[in-house]
C-alpha angles and dihedrals in degrees: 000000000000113000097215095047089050085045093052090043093044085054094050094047090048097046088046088057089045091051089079085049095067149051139180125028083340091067081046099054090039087052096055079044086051092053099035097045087041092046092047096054095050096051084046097050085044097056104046091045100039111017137269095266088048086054102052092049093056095052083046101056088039114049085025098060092038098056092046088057102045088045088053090037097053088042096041108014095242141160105357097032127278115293141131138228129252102254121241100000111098090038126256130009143226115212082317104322119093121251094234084058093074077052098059099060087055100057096044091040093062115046080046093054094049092044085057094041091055093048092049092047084068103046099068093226121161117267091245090050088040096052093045093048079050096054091040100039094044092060093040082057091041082056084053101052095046089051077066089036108050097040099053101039073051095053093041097050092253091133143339141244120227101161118116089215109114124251132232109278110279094019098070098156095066121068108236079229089080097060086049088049085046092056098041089056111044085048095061090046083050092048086046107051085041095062097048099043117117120235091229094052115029093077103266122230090243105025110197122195090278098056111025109125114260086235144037119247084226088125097049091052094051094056086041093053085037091055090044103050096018092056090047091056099040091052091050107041115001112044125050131251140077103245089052087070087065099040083060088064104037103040082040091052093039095046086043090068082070100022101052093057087037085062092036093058093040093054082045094053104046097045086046087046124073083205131043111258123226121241 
């Protein structure tokens, strides 16, 4: 495995245990370490597995996509419901949406990409199946994270809900609009980066000599698997607030929808395998 990738990851996972730990300006300052450590080692990975071109399309698409659609959301209020960021507390804005957030799409898009992308390689679907359950699975796993993700930058102050559109029972602060923006979106990152993926780089279902990555997605995976069991366990046990307690069940049960397959291949792999398979 790459060391800077491992190192990178390494960063984001300890920064993620010492954000309990702190409060004030000093969980600020952890959360913009969390995304930035988090965003770095996925353009890395990306781009010693898959290319650099491969690389910068993905953050493209990503943080591209994802700052366009903050910038309209705070102005308009779609497609995730209308609502407005803390000032001056994760850096430097853009037009009212702070510069790490782009980031952040980045950092969630991918894990989840490459989670889906393990657990596809082992079905034997056909490219064109498999490319349409990519695009649809990797933004049902995008809806999960931010279930993590919005209830906790909420809780915490990060930003603020003004939309009158319910919530889902027990997350009342948050519209129900914004998980169905979440995935709208994230689905057309997903359809996007899937039409402009090259054969030879976006970890082909059935990878020869000639275009096998150059590395596993083991450390991907790993943040993927982290984010999905770590945040369970921080919203229910770790981190205060009520409606924390709900976010643990449903982003446990929506990134399961990935994750448990992801677990399930992986179980089938190694005892089929004399050797133990890399991600």
């Amino acid at each position: 495995m790459n060391k800077v990738v491992v190192a990178l990851a390494g960063c984001a996972i300890g920064a993620q245990i010492v954000y309990p730990l702190v409060s004030g300006s000093a969980r600020d300052s952890v959360t913009v370490a969390v995304v930035g450590f988090l965003a770095a080692a996925a353009i890395t990975h990306a781009a010693v597995a898959r290319g650099p071109k491969w690389a910068a399309a993905m953050f493209l698409v990503t943080a591209g996509i994802g700052l366009a659609a903050e910038m309209i959301g705070t102005a308009t209020g779609f497609p995730f419901g209308s609502y407005y960021y803390a000032t001056d507390r994760l850096g430097p804005g853009i037009v009212g949406v702070p510069a790490v957030v782009p980031l952040a799409w980045t950092a969630g898009f991918y894990p989840v990409w490459c989670a889906v992308t393990y657990v596809l390689k082992r079905t034997g679907a056909s490219p064109t199946k498999t490319a349409i359950h990519r695009v649809i699975f990797t933004a049902i796993g995008m809806v999960g994270w931010d279930l993590y993700l919005d209830t906790q930058m909420v809780t915490d102050g990060q930003w603020t809900w003004t939309s009158p559109i319910a919530g889902l029972p027990g997350l009342p602060s948050i519209p129900i609009s914004n998980y169905l923006g979440w995935f709208l979106v994230a689905l057309l990152m997903a359809a996007i980066l899937e039409s402009v993926s090259e054969r030879d780089t976006a970890a082909p279902l059935r990878p020869t000599r000639r275009t096998q990555p150059k590395e596993s997605d083991t450390v991907p995976i790993v943040l993927f698997v982290w984010t999905w069991l770590g945040s369970a366990l921080a919203h229910a046990v770790l981190l205060t607030g009520p409606e924390l307690r709900f976010s643990a069940v449903y982003g446990f049960v929506v990134m399961g929808v990935v994750g448990v397959p992801l677990l399930w291949a992986w179980i089938v792999e190694r005892r089929s395998s004399p050797a133990t398979p890399a991600l």
